[in-house]
C-alpha positions as CSV (number, residue, x, y, z in Angstrom):
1,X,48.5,163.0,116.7
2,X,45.8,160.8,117.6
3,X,46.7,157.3,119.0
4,X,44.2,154.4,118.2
5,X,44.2,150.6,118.7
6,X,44.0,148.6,115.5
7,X,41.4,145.9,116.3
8,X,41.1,144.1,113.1
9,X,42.2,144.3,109.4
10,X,41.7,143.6,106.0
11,X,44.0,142.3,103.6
12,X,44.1,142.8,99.8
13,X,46.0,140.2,97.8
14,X,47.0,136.7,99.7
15,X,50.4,136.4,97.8
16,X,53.5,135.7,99.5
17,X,53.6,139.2,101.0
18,X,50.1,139.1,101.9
19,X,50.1,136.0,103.3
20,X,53.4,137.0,105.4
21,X,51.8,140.4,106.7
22,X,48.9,138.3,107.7
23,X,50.9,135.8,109.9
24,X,52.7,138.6,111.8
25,X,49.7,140.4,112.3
26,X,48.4,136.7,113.6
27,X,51.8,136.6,115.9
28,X,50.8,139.9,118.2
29,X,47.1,138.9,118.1
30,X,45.2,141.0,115.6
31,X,42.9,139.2,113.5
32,X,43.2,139.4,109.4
33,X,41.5,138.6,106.6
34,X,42.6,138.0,103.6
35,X,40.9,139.2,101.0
């Protein structure tokens, strides 16, 4: 298994779950966007 580092992501769909993933992703310093 192959460890990497997630630098940056892209989210589909700013709902409430989008929109919550987003924030905790935004808590440990990973930037999102929401798409």
């Amino acid at each position: 298994m192959v460890n990497r580092t997630i630098k940056k992501v892209a989210i589909l769909g700013s709902g409430t779950m989008g929109s919550g993933i987003a924030a905790q992703l935004a808590n440990v310093g990973i930037p999102s966007y929401l798409l």
